[in-house]
C-alpha positions as CSV (number, residue, x, y, z in Angstrom):
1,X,20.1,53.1,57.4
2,X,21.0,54.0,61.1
3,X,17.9,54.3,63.7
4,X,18.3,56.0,66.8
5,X,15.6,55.2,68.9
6,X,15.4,57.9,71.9
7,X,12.8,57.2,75.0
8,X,12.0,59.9,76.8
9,X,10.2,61.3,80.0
10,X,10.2,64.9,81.2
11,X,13.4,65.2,79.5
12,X,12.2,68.8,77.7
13,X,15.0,70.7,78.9
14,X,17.5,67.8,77.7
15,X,16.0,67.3,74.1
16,X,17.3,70.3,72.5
17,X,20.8,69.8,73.3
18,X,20.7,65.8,72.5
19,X,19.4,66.4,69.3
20,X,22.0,69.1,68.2
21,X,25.0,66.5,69.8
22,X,23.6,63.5,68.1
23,X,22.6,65.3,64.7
24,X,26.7,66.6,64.7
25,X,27.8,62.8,65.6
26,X,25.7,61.8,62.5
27,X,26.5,64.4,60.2
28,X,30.1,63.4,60.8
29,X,29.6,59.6,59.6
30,X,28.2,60.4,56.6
31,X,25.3,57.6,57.1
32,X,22.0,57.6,56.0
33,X,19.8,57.8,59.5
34,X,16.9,58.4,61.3
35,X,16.1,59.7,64.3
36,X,12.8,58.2,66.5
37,X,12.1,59.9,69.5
38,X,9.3,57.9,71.8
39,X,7.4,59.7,74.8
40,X,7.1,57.4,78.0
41,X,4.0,59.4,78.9
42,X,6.0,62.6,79.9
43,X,3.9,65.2,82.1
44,X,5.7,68.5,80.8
45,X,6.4,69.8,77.3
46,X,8.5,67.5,75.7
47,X,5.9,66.5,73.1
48,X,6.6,70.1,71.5
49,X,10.4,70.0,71.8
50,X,10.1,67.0,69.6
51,X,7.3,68.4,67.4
52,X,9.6,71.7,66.5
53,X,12.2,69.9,66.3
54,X,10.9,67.5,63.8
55,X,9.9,70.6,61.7
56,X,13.7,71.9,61.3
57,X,15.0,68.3,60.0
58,X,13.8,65.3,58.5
59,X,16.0,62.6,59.9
């Protein structure tokens, strides 16, 4: 198994678009991954990104 292990801080408006880049990327291997995104204490709403994100896919 693959883990991707993604800081991030106030990155809200970049998480969306990472996530739908790196889930193609991984999709296209055909490996067996997972995907760990850590807050470094962000001050805006990237918490939630991550949250509904995490309710859409399982990796």
């Amino acid at each position: 198994m693959i883990s991707i292990i993604i800081p991030f801080y106030n990155e809200e408006k970049n998480l969306s678009a990472l996530y739908t880049e790196l889930t193609q990327a991984m999709r296209d291997t055909q490996k067996e991954y997972e995907t760990i995104f850590v807050d470094d204490g962000s001050t805006y709403e990237g918490t939630k990104v991550v949250e509904e994100l995490s309710k859409k896919d399982n990796h």
